[in-house]
Residue frames as qw, qx, qy, qz and C-alpha x, y, z in Angstrom:
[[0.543, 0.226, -0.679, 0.440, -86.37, 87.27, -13.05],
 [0.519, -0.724, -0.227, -0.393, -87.60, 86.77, -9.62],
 [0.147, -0.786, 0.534, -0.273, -86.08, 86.65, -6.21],
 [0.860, -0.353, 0.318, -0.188, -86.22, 83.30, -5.71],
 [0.891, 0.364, -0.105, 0.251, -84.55, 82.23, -8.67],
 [0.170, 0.697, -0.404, 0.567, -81.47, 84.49, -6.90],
 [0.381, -0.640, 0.547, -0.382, -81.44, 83.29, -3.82],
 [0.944, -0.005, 0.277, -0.177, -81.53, 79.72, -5.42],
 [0.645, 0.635, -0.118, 0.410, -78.51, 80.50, -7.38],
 [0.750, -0.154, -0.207, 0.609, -76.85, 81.83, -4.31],
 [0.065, -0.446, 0.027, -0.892, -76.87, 86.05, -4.57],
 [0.317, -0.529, -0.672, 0.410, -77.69, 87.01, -1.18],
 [0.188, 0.800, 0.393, -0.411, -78.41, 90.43, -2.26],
 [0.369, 0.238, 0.351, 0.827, -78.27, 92.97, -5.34],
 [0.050, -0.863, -0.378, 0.331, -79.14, 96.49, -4.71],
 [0.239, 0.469, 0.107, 0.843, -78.68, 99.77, -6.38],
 [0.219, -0.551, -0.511, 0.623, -78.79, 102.61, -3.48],
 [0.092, 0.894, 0.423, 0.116, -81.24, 105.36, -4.22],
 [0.284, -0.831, 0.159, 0.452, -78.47, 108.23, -2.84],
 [0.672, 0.635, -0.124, 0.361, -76.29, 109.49, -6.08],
 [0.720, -0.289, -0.049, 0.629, -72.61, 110.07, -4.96],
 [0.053, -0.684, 0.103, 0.721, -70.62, 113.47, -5.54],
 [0.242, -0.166, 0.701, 0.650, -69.58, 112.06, -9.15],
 [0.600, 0.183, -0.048, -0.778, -73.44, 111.60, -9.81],
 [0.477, 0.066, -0.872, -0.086, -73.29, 107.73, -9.47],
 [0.769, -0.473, 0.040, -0.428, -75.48, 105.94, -8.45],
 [0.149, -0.482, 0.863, -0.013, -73.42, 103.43, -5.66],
 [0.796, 0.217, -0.504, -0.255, -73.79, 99.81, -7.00],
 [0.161, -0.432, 0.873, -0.158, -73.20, 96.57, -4.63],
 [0.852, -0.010, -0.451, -0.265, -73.70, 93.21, -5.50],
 [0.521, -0.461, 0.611, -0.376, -73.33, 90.30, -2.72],
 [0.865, 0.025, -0.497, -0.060, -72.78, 86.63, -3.67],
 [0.718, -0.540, 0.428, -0.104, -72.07, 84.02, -0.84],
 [0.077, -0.597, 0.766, 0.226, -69.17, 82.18, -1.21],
 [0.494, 0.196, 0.832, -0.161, -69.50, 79.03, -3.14],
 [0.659, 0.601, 0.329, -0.310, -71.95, 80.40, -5.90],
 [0.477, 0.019, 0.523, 0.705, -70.86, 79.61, -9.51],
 [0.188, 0.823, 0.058, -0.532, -70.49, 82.44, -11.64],
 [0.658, 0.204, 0.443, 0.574, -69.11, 83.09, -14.77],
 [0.018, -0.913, -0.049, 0.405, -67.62, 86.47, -15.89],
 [0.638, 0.597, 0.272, 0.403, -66.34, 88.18, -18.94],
 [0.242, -0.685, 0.009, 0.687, -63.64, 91.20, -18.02],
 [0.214, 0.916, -0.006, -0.338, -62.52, 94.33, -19.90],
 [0.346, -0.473, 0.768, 0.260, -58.66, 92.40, -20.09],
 [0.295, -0.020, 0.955, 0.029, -60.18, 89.62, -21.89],
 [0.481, 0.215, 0.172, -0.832, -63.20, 90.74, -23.61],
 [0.678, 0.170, -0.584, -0.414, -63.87, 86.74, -25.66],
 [0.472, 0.359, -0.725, 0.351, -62.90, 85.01, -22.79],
 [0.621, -0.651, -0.058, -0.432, -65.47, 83.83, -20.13],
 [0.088, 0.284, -0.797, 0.526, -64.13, 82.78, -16.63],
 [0.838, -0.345, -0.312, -0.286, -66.44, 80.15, -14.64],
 [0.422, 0.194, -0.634, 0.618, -65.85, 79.50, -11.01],
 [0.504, -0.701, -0.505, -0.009, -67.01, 79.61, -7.70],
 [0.213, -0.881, 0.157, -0.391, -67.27, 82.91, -5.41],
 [0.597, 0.215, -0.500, 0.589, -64.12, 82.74, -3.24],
 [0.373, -0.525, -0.364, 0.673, -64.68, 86.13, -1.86],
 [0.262, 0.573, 0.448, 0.634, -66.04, 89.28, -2.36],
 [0.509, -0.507, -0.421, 0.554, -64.48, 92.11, -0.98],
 [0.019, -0.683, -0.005, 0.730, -65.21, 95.97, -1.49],
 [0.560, 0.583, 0.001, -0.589, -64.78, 95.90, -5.32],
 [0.226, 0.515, -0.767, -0.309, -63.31, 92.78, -6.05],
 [0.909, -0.152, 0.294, -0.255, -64.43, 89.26, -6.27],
 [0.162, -0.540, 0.825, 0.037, -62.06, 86.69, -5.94],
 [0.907, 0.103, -0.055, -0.405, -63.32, 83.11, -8.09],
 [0.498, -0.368, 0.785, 0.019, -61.90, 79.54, -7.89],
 [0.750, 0.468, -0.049, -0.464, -61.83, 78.35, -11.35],
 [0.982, 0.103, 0.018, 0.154, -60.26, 75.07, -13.15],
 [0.536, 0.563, -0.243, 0.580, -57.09, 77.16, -13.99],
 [0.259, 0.032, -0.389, 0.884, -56.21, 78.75, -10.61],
 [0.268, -0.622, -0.518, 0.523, -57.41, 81.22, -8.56],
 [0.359, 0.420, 0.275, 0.787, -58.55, 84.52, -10.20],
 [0.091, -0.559, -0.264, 0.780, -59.02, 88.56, -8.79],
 [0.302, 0.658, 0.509, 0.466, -61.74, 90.55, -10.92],
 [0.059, 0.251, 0.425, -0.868, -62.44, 94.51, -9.67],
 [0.392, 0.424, 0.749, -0.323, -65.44, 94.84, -10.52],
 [0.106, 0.766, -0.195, -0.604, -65.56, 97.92, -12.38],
 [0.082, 0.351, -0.747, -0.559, -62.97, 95.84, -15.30],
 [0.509, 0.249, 0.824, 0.036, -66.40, 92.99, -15.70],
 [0.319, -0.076, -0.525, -0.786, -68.28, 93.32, -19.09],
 [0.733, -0.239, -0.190, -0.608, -71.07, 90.94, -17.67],
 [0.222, -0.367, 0.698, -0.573, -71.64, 89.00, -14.81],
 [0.636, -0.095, -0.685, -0.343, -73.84, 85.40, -14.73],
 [0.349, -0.401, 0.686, -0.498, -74.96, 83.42, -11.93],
 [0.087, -0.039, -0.975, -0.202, -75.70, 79.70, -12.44],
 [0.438, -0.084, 0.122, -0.887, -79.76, 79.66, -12.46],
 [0.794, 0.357, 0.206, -0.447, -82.94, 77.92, -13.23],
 [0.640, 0.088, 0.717, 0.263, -83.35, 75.40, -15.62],
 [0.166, 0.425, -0.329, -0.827, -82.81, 76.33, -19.18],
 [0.581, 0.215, 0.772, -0.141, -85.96, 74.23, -20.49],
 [0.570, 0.747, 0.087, -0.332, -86.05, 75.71, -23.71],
 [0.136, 0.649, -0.748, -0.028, -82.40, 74.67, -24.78],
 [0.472, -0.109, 0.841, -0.242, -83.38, 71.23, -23.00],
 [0.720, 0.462, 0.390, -0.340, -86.63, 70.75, -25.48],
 [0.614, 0.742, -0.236, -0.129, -84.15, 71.46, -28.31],
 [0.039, -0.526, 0.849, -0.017, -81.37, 69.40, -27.71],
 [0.555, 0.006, 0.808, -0.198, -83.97, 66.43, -26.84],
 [0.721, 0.504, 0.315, -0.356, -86.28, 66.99, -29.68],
 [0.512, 0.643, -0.546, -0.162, -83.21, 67.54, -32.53],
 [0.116, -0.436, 0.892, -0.016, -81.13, 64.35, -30.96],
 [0.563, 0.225, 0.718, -0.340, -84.39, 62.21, -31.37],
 [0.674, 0.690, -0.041, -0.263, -85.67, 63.47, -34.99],
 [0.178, 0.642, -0.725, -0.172, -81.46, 63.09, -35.89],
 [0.244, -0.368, 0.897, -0.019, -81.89, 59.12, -34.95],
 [0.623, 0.396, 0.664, -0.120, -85.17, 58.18, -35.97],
 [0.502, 0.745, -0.223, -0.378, -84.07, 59.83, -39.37],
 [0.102, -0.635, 0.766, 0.002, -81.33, 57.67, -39.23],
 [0.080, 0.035, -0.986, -0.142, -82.57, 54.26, -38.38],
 [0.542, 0.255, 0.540, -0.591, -86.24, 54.92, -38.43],
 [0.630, 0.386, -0.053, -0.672, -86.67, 53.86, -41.67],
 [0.038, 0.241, -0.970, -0.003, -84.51, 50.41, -41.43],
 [0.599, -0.418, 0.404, -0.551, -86.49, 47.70, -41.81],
 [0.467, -0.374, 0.754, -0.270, -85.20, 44.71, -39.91],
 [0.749, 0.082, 0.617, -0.227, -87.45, 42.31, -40.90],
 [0.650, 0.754, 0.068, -0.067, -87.43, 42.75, -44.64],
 [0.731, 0.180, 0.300, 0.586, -83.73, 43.71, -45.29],
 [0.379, 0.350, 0.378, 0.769, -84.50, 47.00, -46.40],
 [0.138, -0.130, 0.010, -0.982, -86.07, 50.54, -46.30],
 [0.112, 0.435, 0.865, -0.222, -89.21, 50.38, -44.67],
 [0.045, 0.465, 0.756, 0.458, -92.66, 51.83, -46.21],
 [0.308, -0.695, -0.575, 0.300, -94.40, 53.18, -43.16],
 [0.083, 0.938, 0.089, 0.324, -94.76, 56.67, -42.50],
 [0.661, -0.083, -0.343, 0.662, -91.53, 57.77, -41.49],
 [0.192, -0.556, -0.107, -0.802, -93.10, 61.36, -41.41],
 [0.739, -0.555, -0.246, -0.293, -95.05, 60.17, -38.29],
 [0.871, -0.165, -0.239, 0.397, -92.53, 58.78, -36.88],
 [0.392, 0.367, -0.183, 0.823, -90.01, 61.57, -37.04],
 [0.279, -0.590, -0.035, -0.757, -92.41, 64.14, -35.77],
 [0.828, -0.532, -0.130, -0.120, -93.33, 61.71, -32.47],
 [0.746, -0.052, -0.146, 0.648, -89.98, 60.78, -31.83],
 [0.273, 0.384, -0.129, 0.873, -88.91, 64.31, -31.76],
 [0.445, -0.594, -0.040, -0.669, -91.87, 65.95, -29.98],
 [0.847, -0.488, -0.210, 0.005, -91.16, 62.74, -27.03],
 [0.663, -0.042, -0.106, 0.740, -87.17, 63.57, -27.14],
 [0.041, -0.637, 0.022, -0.769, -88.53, 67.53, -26.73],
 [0.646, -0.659, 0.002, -0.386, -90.65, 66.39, -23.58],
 [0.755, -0.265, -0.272, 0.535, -87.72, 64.38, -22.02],
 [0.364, 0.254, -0.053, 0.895, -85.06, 67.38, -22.97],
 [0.226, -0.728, 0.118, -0.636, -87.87, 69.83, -20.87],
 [0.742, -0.657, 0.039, -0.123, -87.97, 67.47, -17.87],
 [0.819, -0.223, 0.146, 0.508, -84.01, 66.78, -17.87],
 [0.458, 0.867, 0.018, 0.195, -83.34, 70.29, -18.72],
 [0.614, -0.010, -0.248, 0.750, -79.72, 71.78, -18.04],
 [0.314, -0.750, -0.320, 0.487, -79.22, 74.59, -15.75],
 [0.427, 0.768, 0.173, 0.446, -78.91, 77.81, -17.40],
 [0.333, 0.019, -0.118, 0.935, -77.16, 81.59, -16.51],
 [0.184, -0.807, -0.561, 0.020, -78.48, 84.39, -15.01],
 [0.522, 0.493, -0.021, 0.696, -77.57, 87.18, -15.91],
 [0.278, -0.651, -0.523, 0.474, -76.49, 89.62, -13.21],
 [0.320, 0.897, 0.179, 0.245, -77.10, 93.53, -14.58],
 [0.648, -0.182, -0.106, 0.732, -74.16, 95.74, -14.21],
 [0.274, 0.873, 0.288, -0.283, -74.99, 99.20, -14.19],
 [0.022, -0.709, 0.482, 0.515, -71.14, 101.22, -15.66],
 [0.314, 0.091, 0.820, 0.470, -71.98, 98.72, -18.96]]
């Protein structure tokens, strides 16, 4: 995970400070700029993901704007933290390549002219069709998550 993909995703910094506190923690701060979409999983809620853009993030809360309202996390109660990332081009290749094989299975062997089931190698067929609906699905991939680490998990 590099920095760019973070600062393309909106995290203007994430730092663990080298000084341990009295407790023997180490202190933990994470920065997002308002705006970035996240998606978090709390302690309350532990099946339940929340998506939403950074309101605010103040001392140890962050405050998100999600379809349902307005929600307040402290940090401390997340289980795991995301930030919208990169493309997810592996998920793309498989969504493109299985919707392609699923249709030319379908009506690749129709054939039209005849009335009936066609002869041809539908093997061939399948396997191209899929492997071209993989290479769309990498160049039209969907945007994936990024996870952010939490250390107290």
């Amino acid at each position: 995970m590099s920095i760019r993909r973070f600062a393309s995703a909106g995290v203007v910094a994430l730092a663990l400070a080298a000084s341990h506190t009295a407790a023997g923690q180490v202190p933990y701060r994470v920065a997002l700029e308002p705006g970035t979409r996240v998606r978090v999983t709390t302690d309350g809620v532990p099946g339940r993901r929340v998506t939403g853009s950074v309101l605010a993030l103040r001392d140890d809360t962050l405050a998100l704007r999600g379809k349902d309202g307005q929600h307040r996390f402290p940090l401390t109660h997340l289980r795991s933290l995301e930030v919208r990332g990169g493309k997810d081009r592996r998920r793309g290749m498989l969504i493109g390549g299985g919707i392609a094989f699923g249709i030319t299975a379908v009506f690749g062997g129709i054939d039209r002219a005849n009335g009936g089931i066609s002869t041809g190698s539908l093997a061939g067929t399948l396997a191209t069709n899929a492997a071209i609906g993989a290479l769309l699905g990498w160049v039209f991939a969907p945007t994936g998550w990024e996870p952010i680490p939490l250390p107290y998990k």
